[in-house]
PDB file of N, CA, C and O in Angstrom:
ATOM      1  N   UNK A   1      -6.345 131.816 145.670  1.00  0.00           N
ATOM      2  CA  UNK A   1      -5.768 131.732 144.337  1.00  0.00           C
ATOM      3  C   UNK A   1      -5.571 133.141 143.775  1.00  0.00           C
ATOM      4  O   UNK A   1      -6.513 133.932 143.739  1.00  0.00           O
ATOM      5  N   UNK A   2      -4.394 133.444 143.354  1.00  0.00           N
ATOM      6  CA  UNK A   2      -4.233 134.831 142.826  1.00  0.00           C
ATOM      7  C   UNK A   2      -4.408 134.243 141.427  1.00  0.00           C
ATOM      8  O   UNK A   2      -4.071 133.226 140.820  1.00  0.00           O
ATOM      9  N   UNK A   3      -5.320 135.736 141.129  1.00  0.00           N
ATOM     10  CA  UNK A   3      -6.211 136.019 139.264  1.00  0.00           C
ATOM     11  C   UNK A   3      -4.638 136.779 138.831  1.00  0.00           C
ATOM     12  O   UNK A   3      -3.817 137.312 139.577  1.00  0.00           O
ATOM     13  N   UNK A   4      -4.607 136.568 137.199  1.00  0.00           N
ATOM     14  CA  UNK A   4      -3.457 136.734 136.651  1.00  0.00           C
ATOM     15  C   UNK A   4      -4.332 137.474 135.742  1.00  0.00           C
ATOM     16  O   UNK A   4      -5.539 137.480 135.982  1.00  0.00           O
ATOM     17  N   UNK A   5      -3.781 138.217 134.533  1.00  0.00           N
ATOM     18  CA  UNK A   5      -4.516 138.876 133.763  1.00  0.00           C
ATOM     19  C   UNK A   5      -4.611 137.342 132.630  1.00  0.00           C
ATOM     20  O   UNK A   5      -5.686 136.752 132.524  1.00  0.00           O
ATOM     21  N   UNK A   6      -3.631 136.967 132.035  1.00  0.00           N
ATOM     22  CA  UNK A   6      -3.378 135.951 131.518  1.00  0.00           C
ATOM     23  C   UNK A   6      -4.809 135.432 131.585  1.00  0.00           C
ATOM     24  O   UNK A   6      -5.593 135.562 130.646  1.00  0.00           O
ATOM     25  N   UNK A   7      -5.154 134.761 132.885  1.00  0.00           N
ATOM     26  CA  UNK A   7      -6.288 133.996 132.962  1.00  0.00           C
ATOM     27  C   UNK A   7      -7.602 134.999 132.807  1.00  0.00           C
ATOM     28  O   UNK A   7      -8.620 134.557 132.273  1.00  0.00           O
ATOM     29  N   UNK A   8      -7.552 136.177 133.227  1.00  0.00           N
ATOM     30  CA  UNK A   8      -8.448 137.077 132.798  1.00  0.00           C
ATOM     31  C   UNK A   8      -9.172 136.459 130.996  1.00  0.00           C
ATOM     32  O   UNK A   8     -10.221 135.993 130.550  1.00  0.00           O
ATOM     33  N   UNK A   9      -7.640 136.902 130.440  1.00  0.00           N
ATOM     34  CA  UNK A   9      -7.866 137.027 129.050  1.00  0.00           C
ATOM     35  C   UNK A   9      -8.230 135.479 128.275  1.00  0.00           C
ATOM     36  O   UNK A   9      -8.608 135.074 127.175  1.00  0.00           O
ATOM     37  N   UNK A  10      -7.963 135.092 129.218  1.00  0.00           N
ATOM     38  CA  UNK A  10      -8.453 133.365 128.498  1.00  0.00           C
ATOM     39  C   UNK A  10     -10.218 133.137 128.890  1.00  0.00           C
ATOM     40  O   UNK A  10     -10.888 132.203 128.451  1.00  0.00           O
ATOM     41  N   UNK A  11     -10.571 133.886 129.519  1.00  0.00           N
ATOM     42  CA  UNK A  11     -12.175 133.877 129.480  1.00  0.00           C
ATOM     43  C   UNK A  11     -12.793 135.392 128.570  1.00  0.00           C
ATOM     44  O   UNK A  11     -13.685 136.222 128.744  1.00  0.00           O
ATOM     45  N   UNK A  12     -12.072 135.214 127.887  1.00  0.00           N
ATOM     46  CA  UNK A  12     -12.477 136.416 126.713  1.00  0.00           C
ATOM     47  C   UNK A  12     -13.049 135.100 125.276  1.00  0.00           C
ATOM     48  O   UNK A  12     -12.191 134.367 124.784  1.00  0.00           O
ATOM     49  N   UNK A  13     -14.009 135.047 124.972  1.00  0.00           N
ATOM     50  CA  UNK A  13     -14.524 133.918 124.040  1.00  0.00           C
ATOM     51  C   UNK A  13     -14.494 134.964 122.669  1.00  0.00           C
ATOM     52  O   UNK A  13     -14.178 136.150 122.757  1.00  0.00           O
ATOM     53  N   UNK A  14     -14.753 134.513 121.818  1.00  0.00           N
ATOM     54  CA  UNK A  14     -15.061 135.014 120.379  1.00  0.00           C
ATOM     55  C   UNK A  14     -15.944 135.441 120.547  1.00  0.00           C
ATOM     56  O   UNK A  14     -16.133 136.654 120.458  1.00  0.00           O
ATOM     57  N   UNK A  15     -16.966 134.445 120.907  1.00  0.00           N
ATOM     58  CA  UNK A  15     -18.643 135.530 120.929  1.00  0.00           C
ATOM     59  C   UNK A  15     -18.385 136.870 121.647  1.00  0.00           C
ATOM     60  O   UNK A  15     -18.482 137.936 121.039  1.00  0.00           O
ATOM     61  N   UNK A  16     -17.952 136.774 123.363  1.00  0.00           N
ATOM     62  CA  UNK A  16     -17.325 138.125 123.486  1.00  0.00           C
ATOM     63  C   UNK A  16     -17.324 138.918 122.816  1.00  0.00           C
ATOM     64  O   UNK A  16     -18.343 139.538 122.509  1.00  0.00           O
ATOM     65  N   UNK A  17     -15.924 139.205 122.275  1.00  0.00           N
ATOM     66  CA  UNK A  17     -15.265 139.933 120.932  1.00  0.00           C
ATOM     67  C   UNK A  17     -16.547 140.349 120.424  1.00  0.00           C
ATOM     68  O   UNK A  17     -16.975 141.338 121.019  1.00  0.00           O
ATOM     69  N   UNK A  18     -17.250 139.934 119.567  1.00  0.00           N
ATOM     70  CA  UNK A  18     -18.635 139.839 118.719  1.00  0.00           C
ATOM     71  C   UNK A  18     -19.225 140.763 119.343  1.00  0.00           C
ATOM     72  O   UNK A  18     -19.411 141.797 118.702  1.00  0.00           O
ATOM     73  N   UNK A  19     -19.702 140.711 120.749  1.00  0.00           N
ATOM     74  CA  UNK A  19     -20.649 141.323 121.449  1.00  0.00           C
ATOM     75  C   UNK A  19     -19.903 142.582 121.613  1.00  0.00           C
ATOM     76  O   UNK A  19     -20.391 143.514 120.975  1.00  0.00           O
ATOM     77  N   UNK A  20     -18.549 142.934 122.496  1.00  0.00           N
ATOM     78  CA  UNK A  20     -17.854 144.027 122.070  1.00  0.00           C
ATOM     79  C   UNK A  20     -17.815 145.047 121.385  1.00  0.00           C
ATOM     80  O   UNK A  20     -17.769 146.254 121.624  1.00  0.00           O
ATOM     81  N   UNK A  21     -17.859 143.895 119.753  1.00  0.00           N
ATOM     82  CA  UNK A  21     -17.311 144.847 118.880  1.00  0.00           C
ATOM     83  C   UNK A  21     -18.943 145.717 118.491  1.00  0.00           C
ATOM     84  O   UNK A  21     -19.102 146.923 118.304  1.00  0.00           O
ATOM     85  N   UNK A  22     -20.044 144.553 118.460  1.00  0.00           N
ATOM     86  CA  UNK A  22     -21.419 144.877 118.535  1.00  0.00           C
ATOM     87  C   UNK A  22     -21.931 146.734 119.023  1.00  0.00           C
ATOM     88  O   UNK A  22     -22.292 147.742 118.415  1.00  0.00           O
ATOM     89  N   UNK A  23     -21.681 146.345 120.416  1.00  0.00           N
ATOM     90  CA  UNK A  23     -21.825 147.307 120.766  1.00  0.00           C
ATOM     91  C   UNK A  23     -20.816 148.503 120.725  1.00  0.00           C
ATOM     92  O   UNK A  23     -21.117 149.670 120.976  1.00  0.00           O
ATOM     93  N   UNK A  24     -19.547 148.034 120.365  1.00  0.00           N
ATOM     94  CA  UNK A  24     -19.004 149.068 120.187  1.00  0.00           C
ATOM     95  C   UNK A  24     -19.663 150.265 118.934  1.00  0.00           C
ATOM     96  O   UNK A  24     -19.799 151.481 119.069  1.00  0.00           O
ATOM     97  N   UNK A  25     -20.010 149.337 117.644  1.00  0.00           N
ATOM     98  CA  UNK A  25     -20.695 150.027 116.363  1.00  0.00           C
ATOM     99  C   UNK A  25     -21.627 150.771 117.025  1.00  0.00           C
ATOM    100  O   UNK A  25     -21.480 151.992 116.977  1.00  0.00           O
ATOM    101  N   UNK A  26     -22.740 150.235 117.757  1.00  0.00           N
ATOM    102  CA  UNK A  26     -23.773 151.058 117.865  1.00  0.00           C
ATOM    103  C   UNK A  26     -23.452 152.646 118.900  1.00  0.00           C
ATOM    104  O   UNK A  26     -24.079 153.703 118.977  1.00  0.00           O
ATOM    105  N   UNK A  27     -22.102 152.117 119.615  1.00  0.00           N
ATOM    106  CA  UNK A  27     -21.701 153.407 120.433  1.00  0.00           C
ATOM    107  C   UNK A  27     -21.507 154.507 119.613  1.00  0.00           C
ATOM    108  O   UNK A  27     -21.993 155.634 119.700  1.00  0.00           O
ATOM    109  N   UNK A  28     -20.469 153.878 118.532  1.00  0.00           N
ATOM    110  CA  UNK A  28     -20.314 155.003 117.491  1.00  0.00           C
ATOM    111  C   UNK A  28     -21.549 155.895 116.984  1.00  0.00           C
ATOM    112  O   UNK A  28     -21.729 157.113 116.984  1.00  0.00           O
ATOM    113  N   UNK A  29     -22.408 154.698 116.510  1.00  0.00           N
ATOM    114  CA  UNK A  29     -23.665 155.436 115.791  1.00  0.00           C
ATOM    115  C   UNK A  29     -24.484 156.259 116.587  1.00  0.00           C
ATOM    116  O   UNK A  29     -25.205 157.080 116.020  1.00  0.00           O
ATOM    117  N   UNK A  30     -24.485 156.148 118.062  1.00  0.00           N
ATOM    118  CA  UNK A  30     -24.865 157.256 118.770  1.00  0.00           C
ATOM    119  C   UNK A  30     -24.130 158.222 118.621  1.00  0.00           C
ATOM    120  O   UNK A  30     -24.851 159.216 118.538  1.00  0.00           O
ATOM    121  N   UNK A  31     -23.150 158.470 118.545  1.00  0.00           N
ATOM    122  CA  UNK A  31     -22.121 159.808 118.746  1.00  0.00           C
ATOM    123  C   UNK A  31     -22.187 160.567 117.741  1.00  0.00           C
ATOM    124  O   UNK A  31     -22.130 161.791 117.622  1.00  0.00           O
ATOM    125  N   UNK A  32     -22.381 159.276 116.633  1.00  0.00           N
ATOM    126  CA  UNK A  32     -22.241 160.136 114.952  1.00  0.00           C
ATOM    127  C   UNK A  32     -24.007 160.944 114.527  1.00  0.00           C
ATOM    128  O   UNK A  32     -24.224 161.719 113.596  1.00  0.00           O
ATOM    129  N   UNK A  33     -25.193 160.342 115.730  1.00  0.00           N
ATOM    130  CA  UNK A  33     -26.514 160.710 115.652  1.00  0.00           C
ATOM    131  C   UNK A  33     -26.322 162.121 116.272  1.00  0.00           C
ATOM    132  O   UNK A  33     -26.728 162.934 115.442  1.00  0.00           O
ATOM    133  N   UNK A  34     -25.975 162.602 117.130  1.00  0.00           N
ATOM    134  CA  UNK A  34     -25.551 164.025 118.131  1.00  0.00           C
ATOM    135  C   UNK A  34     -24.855 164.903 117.064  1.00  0.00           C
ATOM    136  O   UNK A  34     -23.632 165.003 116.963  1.00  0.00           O
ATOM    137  N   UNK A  35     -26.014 165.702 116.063  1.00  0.00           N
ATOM    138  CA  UNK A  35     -24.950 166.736 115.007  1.00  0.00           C
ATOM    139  C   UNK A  35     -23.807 167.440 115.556  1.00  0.00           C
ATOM    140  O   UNK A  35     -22.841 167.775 114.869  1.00  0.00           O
ATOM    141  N   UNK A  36     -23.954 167.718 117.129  1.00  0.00           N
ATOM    142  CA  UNK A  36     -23.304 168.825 117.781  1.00  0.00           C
ATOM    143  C   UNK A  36     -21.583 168.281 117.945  1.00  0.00           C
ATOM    144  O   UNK A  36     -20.630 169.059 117.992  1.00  0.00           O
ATOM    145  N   UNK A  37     -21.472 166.520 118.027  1.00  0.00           N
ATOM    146  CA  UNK A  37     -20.552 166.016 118.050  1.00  0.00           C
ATOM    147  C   UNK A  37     -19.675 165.350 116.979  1.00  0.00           C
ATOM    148  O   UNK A  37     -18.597 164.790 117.177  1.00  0.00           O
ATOM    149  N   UNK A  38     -20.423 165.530 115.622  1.00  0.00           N
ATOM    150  CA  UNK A  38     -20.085 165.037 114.247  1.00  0.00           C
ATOM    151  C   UNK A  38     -18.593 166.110 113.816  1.00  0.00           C
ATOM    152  O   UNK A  38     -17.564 165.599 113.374  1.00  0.00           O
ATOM    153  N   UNK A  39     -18.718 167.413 114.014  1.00  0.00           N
ATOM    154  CA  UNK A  39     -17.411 167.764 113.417  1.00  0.00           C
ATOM    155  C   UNK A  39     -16.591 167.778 114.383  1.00  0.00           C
ATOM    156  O   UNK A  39     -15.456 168.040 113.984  1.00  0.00           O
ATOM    157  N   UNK A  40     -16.683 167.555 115.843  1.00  0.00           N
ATOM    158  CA  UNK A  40     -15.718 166.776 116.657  1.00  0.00           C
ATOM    159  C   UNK A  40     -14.564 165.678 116.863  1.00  0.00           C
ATOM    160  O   UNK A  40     -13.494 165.604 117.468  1.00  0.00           O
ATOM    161  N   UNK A  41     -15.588 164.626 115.792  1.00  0.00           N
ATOM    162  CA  UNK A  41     -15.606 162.994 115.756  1.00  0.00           C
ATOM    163  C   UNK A  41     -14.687 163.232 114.725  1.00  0.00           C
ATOM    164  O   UNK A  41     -13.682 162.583 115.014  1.00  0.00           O
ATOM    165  N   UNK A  42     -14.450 164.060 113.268  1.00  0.00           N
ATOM    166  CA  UNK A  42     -13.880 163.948 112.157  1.00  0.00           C
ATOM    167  C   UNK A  42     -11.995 163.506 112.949  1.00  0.00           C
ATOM    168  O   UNK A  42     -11.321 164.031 113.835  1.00  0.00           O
ATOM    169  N   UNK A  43     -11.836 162.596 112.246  1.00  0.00           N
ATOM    170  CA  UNK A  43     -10.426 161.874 112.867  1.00  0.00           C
ATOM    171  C   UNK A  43      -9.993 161.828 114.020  1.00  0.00           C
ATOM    172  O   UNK A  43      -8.849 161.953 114.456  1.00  0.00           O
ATOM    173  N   UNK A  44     -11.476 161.540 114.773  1.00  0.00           N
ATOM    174  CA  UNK A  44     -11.424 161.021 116.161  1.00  0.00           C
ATOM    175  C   UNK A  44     -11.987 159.696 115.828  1.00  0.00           C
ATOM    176  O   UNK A  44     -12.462 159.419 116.930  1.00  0.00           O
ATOM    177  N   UNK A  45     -12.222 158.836 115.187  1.00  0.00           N
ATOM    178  CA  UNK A  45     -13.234 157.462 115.026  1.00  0.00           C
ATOM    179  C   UNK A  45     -12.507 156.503 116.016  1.00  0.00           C
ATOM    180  O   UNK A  45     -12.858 155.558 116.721  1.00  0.00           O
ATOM    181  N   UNK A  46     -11.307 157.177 115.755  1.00  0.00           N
ATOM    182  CA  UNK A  46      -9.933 155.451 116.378  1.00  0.00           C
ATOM    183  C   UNK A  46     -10.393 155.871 117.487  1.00  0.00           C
ATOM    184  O   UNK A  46     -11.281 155.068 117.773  1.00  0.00           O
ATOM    185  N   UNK A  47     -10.300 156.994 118.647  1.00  0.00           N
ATOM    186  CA  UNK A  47     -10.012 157.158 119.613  1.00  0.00           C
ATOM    187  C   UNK A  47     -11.587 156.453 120.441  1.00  0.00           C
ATOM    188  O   UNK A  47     -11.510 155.723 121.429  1.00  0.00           O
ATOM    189  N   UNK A  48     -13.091 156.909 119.709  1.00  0.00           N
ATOM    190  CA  UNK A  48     -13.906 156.386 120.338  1.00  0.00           C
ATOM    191  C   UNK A  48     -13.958 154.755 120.136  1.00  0.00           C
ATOM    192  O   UNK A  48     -14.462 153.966 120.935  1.00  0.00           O
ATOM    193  N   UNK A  49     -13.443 154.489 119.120  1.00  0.00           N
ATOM    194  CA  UNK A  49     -13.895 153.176 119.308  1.00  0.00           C
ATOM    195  C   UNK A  49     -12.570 152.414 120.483  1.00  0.00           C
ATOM    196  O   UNK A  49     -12.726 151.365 121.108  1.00  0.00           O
ATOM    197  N   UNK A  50     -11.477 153.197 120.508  1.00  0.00           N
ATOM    198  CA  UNK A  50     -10.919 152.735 121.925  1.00  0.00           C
ATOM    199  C   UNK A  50     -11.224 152.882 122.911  1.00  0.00           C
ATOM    200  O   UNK A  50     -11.340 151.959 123.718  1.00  0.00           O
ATOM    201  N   UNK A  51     -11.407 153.850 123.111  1.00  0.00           N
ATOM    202  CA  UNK A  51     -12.234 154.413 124.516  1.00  0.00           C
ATOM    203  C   UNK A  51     -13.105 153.242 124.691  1.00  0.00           C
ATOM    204  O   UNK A  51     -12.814 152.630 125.719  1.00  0.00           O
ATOM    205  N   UNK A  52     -14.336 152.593 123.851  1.00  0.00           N
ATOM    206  CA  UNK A  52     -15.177 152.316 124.340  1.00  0.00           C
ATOM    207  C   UNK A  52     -15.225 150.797 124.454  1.00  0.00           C
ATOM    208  O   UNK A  52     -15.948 150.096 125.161  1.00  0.00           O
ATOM    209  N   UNK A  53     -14.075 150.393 123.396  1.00  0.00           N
ATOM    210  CA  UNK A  53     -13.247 148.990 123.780  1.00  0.00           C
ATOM    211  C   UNK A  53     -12.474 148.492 125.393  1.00  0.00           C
ATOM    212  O   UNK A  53     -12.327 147.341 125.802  1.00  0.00           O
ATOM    213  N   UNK A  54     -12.037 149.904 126.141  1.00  0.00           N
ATOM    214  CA  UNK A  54     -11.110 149.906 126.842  1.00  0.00           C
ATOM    215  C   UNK A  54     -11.946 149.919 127.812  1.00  0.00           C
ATOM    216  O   UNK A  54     -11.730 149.149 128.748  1.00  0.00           O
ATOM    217  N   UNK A  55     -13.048 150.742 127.845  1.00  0.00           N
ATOM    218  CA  UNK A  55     -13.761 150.678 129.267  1.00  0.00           C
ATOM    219  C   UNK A  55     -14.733 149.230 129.511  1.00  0.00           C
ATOM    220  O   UNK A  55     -14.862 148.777 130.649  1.00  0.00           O
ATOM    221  N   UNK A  56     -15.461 148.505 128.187  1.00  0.00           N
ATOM    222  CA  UNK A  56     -15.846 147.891 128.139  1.00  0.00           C
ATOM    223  C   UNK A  56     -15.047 146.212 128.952  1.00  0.00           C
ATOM    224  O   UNK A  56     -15.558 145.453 129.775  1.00  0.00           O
ATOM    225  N   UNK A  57     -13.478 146.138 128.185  1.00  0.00           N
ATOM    226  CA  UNK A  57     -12.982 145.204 128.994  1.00  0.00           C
ATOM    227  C   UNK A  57     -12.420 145.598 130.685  1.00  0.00           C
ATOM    228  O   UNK A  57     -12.361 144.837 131.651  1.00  0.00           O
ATOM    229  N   UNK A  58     -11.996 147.306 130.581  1.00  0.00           N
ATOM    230  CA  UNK A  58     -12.047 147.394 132.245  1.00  0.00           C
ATOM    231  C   UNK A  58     -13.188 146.673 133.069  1.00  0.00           C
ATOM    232  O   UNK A  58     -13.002 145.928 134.032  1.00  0.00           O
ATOM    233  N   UNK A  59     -14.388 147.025 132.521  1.00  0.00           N
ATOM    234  CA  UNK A  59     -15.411 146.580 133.475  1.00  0.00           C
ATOM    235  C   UNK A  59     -15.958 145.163 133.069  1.00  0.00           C
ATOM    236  O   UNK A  59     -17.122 145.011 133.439  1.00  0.00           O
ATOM    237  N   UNK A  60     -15.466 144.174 132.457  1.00  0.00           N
ATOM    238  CA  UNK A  60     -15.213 143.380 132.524  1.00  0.00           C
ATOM    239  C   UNK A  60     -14.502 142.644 133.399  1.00  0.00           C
ATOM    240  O   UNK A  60     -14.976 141.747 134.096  1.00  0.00           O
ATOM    241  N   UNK A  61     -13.140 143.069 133.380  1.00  0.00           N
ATOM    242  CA  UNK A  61     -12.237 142.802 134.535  1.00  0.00           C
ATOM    243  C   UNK A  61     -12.430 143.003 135.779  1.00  0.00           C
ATOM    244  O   UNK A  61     -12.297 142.185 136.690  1.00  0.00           O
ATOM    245  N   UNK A  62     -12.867 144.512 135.868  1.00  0.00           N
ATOM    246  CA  UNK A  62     -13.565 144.687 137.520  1.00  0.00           C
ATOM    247  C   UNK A  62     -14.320 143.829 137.756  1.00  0.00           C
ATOM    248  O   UNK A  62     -14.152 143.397 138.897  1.00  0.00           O
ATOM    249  N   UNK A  63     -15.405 143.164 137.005  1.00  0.00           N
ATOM    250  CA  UNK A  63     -16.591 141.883 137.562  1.00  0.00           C
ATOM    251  C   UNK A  63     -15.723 140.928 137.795  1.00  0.00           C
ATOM    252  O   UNK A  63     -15.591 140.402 138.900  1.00  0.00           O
ATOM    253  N   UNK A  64     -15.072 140.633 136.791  1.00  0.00           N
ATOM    254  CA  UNK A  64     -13.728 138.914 137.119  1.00  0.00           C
ATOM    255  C   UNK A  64     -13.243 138.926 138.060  1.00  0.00           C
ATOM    256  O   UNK A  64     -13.028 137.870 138.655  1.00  0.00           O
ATOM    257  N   UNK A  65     -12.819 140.331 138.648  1.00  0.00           N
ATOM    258  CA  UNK A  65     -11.835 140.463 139.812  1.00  0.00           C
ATOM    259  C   UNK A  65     -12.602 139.789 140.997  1.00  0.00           C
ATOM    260  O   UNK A  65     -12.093 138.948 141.738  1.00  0.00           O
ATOM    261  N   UNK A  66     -13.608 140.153 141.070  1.00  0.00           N
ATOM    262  CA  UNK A  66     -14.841 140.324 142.108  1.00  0.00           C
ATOM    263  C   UNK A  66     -15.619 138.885 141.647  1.00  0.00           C
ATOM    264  O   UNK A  66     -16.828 138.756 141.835  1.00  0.00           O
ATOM    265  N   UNK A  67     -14.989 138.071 141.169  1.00  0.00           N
ATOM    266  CA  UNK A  67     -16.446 136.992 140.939  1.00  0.00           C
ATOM    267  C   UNK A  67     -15.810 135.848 142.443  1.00  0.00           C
ATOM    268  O   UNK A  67     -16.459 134.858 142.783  1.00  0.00           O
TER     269      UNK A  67
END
């Protein structure tokens, strides 16, 4: 059976999302804890919280691929 992304994304639940977005906050709040990276972060917020959205469902997908 060939995996479609389609079907990927249909085993994405709400709670998911939730858990995601969960940990996405606390990623932030590490980055924003590191003084050395705070005047870095200033109108970077979008980019980490993509980054860490993006790798999160990559490796998601890599497990689906592989289940």
């Amino acid at each position: 059976m060939n995996k479609t992304f389609d079907d990927f994304l249909s085993t994405i639940s709400d709670n998911d999302i939730e858990k995601i977005q969960k940990s996405t906050n606390e990623f932030l709040k590490d980055v924003h804890s590191v003084p050395s990276t705070k005047a870095s972060l200033r109108g970077n917020e979008m980019f980490v919280v993509s980054y860490s959205i993006s790798i999160e469902l990559l490796r998601r997908y890599h497990d689906w691929l592989h289940e």
